[in-house]
C-alpha positions as CSV (number, residue, x, y, z in Angstrom):
1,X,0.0,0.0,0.0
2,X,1.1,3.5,-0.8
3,X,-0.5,6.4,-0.5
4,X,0.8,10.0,-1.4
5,X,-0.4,13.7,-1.4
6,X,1.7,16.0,-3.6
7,X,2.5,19.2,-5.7
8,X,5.1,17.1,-8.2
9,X,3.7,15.3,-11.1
10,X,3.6,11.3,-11.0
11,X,4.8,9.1,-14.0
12,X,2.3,6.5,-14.3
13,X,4.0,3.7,-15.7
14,X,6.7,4.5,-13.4
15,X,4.3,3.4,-10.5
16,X,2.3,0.9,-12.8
17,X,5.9,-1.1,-13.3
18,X,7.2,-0.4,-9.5
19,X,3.7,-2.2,-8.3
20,X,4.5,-5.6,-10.1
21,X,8.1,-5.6,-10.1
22,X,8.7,-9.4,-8.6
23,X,5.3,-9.8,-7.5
24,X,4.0,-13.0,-9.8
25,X,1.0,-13.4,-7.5
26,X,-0.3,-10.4,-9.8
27,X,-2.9,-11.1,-12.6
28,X,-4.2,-7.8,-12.9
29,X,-3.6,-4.2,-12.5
30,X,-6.2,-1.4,-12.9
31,X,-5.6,2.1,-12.8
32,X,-7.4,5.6,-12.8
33,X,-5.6,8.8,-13.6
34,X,-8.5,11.7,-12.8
35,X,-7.1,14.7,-15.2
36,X,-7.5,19.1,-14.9
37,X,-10.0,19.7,-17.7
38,X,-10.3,23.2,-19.4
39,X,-13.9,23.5,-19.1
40,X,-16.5,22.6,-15.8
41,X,-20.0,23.1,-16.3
42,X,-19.9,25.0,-19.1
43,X,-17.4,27.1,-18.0
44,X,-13.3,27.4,-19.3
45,X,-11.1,26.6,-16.4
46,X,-7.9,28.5,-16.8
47,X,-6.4,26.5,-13.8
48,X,-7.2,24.9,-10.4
49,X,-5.8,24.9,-7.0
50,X,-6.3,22.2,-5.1
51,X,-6.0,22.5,-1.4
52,X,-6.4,19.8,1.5
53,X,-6.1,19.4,5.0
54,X,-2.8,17.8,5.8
55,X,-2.7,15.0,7.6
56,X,-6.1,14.1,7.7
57,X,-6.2,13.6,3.7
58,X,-3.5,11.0,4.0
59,X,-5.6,9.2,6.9
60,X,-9.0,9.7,4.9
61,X,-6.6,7.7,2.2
62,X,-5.8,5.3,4.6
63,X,-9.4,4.4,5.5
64,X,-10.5,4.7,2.2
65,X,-7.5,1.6,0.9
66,X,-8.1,-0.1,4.3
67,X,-12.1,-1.0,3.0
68,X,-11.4,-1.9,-0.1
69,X,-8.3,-4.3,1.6
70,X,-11.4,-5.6,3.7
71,X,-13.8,-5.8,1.0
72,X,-11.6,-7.5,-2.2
73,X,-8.3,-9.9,-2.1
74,X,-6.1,-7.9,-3.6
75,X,-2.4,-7.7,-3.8
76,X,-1.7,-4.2,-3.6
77,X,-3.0,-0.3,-3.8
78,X,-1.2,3.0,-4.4
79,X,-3.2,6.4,-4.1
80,X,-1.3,9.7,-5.2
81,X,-3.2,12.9,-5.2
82,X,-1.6,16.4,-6.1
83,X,-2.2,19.3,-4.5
84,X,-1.2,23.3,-5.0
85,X,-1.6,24.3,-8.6
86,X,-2.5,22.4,-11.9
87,X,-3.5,23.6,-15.4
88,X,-5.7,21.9,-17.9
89,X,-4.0,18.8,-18.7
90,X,-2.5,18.4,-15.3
91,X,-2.8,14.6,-13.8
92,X,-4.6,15.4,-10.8
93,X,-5.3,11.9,-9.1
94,X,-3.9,8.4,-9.7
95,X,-5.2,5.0,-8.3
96,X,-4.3,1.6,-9.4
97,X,-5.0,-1.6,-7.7
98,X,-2.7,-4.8,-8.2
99,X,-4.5,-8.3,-7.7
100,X,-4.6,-11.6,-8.8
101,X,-8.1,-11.3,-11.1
102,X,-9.2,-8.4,-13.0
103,X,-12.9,-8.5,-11.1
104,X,-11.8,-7.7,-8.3
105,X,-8.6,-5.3,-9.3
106,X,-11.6,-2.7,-11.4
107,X,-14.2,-3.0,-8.5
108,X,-11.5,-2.1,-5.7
109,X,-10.1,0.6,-8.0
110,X,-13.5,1.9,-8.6
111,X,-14.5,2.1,-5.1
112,X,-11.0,4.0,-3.8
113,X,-12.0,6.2,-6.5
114,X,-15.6,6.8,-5.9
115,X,-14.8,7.4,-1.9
116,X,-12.0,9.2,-2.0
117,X,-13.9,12.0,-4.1
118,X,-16.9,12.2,-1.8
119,X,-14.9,11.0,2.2
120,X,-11.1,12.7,1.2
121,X,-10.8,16.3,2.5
122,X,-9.4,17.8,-0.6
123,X,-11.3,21.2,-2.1
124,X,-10.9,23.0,-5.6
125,X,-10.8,26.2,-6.5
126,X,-11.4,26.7,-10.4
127,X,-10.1,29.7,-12.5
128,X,-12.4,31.5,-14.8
129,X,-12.8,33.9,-17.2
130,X,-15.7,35.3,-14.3
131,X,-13.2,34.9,-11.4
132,X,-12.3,32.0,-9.3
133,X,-14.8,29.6,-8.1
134,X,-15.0,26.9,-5.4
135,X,-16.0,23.3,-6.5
136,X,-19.0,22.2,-5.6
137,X,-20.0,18.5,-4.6
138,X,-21.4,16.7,-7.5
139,X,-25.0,14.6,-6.5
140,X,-23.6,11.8,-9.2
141,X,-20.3,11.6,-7.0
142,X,-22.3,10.5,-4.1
143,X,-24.7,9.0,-5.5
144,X,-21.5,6.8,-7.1
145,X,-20.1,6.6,-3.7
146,X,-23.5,5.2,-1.9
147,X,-23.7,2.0,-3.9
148,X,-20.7,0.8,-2.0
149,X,-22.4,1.4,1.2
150,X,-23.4,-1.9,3.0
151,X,-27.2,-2.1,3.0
152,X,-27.0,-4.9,6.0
């Protein structure tokens, strides 16, 4: 397990390569890279600032890639999220989940994702042509992130 928060870039198949090396146990990798894009509801995004509450991000992370270690048998799970500023085209987000079938690699790499934009205390601040705006919460990103939820 690794989990990062960051202003430098990632390579991805730098941490794609440094997942597998020697493991043979691994049948599957699945991987998510969320990207800056230049437009948001309409609206051209110059840039974005991403801020986050240290410490507490990286233990958010923690939970988040301890319940998907709880819920699927898989081998392995890295989490790097920048922070500071980005610019359209920016990698903003990268999850990839290493396990032995590719079932349960997608579905534990969906879920990190899916949590960690909705339980992760990371905000974004947009640049526009009107003035910088704060992100707001998207319905469809929790309503992504409920499915998971246990309905015991």
């Amino acid at each position: 397990m690794s989990i990062r928060v960051q202003t430098a870039d990632f390579d991805v198949g730098h941490e794609l390569a440094e997942m597998r090396r020697g493991r043979f146990e691994i049948g599957a990798l699945a991987s998510f890279v969320g990207l800056v894009r230049d437009l948001n509801d309409g609206c051209g995004v110059a840039g974005m600032t991403l801020e986050h509450y240290p410490g507490m991000a990286e233990q958010a992370l923690a939970d988040i890639v301890a319940e998907a270690r709880s819920r699927w048998p898989v081998s392995d799970i890295r989490v790097i999220h920048r922070v500071g500023r980005l610019a359209p085209g920016d990698q903003i987000v990268f999850v990839a989940v290493a396990g032995a079938h590719r079932g349960e690699a997608f579905a534990a790499c969906e879920f990190v994702m899916d949590w960690l934009k909705t339980r992760a205390p990371f905000w974004k601040r947009e640049e526009t042509p009107g003035g910088a705006r704060w992100v707001e919460a998207k319905s469809t990103d929790d309503d992504a992130a409920t499915r998971w939820v246990s309905k015991d």
